[in-house]
N, C-alpha and C positions, 0 to 999 in steps of 0.2 A: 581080435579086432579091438583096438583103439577105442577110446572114447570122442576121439576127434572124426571118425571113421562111422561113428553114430549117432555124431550130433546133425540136427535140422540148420540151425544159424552158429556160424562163427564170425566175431568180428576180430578183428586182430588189429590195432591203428598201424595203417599204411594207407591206404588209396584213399583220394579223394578230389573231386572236383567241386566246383562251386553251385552251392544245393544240395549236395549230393558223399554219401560216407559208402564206402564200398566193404561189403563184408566177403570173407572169402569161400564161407557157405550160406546158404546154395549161391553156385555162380551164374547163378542169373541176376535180374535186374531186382526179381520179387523179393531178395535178400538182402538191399541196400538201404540206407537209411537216407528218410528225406534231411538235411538238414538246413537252419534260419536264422540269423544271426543277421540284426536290420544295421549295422554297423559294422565300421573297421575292426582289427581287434590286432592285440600285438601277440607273439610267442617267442620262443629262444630256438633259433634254428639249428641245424646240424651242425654250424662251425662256431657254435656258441653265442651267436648275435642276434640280439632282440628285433625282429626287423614287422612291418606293417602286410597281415593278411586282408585282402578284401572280402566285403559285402558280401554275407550268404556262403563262405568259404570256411570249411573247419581248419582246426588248429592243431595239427600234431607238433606239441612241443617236447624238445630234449632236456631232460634235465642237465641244472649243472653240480656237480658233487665235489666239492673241495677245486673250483675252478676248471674241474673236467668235464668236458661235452659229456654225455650217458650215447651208450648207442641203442639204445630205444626209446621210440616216442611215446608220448602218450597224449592222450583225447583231452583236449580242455573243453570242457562243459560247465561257462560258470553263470553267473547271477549278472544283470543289469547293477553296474556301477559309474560312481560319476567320478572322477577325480576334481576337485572343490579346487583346486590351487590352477590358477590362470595362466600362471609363464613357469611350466611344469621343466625347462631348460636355461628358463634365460634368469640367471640369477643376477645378473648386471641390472636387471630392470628395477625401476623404483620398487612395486610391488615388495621386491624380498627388501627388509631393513638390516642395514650394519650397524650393528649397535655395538658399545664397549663403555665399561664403567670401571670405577678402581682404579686399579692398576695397567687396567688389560689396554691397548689397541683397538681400534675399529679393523673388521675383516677387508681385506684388500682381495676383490676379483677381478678374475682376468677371463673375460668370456673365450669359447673358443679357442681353447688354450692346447686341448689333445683329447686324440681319441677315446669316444663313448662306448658305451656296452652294446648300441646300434651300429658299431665301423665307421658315424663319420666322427671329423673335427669339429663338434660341437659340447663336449665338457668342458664347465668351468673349474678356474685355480679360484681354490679362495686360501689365504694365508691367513691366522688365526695368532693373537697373544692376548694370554690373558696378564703378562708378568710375575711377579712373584707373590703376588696375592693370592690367599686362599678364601673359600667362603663363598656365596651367590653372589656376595658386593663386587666381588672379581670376574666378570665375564668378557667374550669376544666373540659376538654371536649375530648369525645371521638367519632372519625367519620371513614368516610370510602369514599374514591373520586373515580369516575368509568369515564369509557369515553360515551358520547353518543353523537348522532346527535345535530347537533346545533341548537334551536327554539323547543325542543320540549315543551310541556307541562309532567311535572311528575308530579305523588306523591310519598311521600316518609312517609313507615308509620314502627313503630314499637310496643311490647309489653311490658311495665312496669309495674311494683310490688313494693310498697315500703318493704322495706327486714326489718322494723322493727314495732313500733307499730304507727312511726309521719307519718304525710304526707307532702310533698315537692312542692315546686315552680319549675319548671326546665324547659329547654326550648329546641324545636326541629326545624333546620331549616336544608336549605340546604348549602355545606361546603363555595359552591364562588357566592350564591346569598343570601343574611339572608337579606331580606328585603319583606318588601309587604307582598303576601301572602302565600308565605314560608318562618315565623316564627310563630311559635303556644308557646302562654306560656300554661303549661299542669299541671295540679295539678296531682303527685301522690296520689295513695291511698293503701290501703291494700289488695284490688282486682286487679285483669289483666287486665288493658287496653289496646286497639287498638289504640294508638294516630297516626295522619297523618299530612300532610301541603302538598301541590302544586304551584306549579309556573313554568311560563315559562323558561328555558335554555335559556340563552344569548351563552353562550360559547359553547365546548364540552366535558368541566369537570362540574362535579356537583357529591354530594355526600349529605349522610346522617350524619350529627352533632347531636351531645344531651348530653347534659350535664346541665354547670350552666356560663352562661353568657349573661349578660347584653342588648343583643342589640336588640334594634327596643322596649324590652320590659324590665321592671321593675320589684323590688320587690322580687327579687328571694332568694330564701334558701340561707345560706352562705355552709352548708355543706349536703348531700344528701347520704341515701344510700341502692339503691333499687335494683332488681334483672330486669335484659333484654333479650331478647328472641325476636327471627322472625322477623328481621330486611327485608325491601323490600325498592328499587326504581324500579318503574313501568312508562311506558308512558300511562299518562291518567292525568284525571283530578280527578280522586276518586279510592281511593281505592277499590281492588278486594278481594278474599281469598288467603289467604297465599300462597305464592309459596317456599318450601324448595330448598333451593341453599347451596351444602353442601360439593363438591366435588371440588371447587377452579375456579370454571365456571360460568357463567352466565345461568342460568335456565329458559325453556319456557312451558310456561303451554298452552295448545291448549282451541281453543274455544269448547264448550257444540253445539250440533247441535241437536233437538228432531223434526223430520217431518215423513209426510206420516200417519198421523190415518185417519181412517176412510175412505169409499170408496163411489163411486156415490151413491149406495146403502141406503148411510147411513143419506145424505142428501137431502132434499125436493129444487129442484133447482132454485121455485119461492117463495119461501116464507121461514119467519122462524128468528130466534134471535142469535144472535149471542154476549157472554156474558164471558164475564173474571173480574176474580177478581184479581189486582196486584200491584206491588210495585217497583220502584226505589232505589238503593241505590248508583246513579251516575248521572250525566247529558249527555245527549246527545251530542256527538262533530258534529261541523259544517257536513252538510252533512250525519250522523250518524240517524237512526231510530233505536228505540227498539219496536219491534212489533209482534205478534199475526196475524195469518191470516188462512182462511180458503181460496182455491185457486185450479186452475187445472193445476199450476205449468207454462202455459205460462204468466203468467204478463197481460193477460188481461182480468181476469175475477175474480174478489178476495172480500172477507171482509175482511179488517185489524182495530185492535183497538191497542193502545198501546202508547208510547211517542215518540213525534217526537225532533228533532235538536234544537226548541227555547228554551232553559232553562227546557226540560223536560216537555211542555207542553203536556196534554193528545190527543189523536187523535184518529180519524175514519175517512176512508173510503172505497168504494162501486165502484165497475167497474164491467162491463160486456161488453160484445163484445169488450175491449179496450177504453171505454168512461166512464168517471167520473160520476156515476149517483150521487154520495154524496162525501161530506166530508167538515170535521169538526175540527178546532181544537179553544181547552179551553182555559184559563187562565192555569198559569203555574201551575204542580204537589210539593208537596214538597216532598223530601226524606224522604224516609220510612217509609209515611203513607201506607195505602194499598184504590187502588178504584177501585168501580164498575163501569165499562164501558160493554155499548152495543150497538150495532146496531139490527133495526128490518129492 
């Protein structure tokens, strides 16, 4: 006999309706999970395109790995984020600045120029020279500056194409910190990337740059000219799923909530395995778990596996009547491998 053969709940990401996450054991309804989610939210669908689920609707998204669809989905369950940047597509609008010094050109866009990473004609051309200048005095750059809290941590990520058949050097930081570890030099390519950077807010201006200029990093294209799309500043230390901000506003995507499967019923209350298979594609903030748990909802009697606050390290543990019978944590996880974790 299998151990799928004697387990109580199995979830596997496939079915779903809105409210509602369907596991494949037990097949009844007692094995399903309620799920809530007070907002739209985005994913990557099976032909690779970023497209809008509704209200209260979970999110099986596919990964994409070297611009290939994956053929399995997996569960997004994230955190309440806001995307800070207002015209998160419309780079024509005032909002984003073309700026150019030195040598360089002002960036030239052409809105709605070709197809997005969501299928329609909505990415912009932006043409990029910095000349033959080198140095920060040498730029050709187009940004967006928002207000937030002062000390946070962002990221700040966008989507580039190169619009022809070269690929480019260019570089993305933040507008009034370009230092440390928010500056990323980024190779375009003839595929869609996701590129990001992070760092702490000193102030309570901060903004998204990207273009071609010099600082902290080397070596860059003198002239670039690629198409962009889905521009995001988020508070966090990694990037989430896209949040569309379209309407001149700051846009907030609610957190994924999936509880409630399974009933006493369903579980043996002295024995038994408790078993996920999962993955990161963020770290832990102080204080913050990402976690898995089987529980009776008061806090004192639970299995949890999942990552805890250090760097994403893996964890487990075990309480009954309110007292620690177990627990465990690893060496640190890396992002976006996928692990087995269990507790018996």
């Amino acid at each position: 006999m299998s151990k799928y053969d004697k387990a109580s709940l199995v979830h596997i990401p496939s079915g779903y309706k809105s409210g509602t996450l369907y596991n494949v054991l037990p097949n009844d309804a007692d094995g399903d999970f309620n799920f809530t989610r007070a907002s739209t939210a985005t994913r990557v669908d099976e032909n690779g395109l970023i497209e809008t689920i509704a209200i209260g609707t979970p999110r099986l998204n596919y990964p994409l790995l070297d611009g290939v669809v994956q053929d399995n989905p997996t569960l997004l369950l994230e955190p309440q984020r806001t995307n800070y940047l207002p015209y998160s597509e419309d780079f024509s609008n005032a909002a984003w600045t073309k700026f150019a010094a030195g040598t360089a050109s002002v960036p030239v866009v052409t809105a709605n120029y070709a197809i997005s990473p969501d299928g329609s004609q909505n990415a912009s051309r932006v043409q990029f020279d910095k000349g033959t200048g080198t140095g920060a005095s040498n730029q050709s750059i187009i940004s967006d500056t928002v207000t937030v809290t002062s000390g946070l941590t962002t990221n700040k990520s966008i989507f580039v194409k190169s619009n022809t058949s070269e690929e480019y050097d260019m570089v993305l930081y933040g507008s009034t910190d370009a230092t440390g570890t928010n500056v990323a030099k980024i190779r375009i390519t003839n595929q869609w990337q996701r590129f990001d950077v992070f760092g702490t807010i000193a102030s309570t201006s901060t903004g998204l740059s990207f273009g071609l200029r010099e600082i902290s990093v080397t070596g860059l294209s003198n002239t670039a000219d690629v198409l962009i799309w889905g521009a995001q500043i988020e508070n966090g230390s990694y990037a989430t799923s896209y949040i569309p901000s379209l309407t001149g506003s700051q846009t907030t995507r609610s957190a994924d909530a999936a509880n409630g499967a399974g009933t006493a019923d369903d579980f043996n209350n002295t024995e038994g395995v408790f078993f996920s298979q999962i993955s990161r594609f963020g770290t832990p903030t102080t204080n913050e778990y990402w976690l898995i748990s089987i529980n009776d909802n008061s806090g004192q009697n639970l299995a949890t596996i999942g990552f805890n606050q250090t760097y994403g390290n893996l964890f487990g543990r075990l309480k009954a009547a309110n007292s620690t019978q177990f627990q465990n944590t690893s060496t640190s996880s890396a992002i976006g491998l996928s692990y087995k974790l269990a507790i018996r």
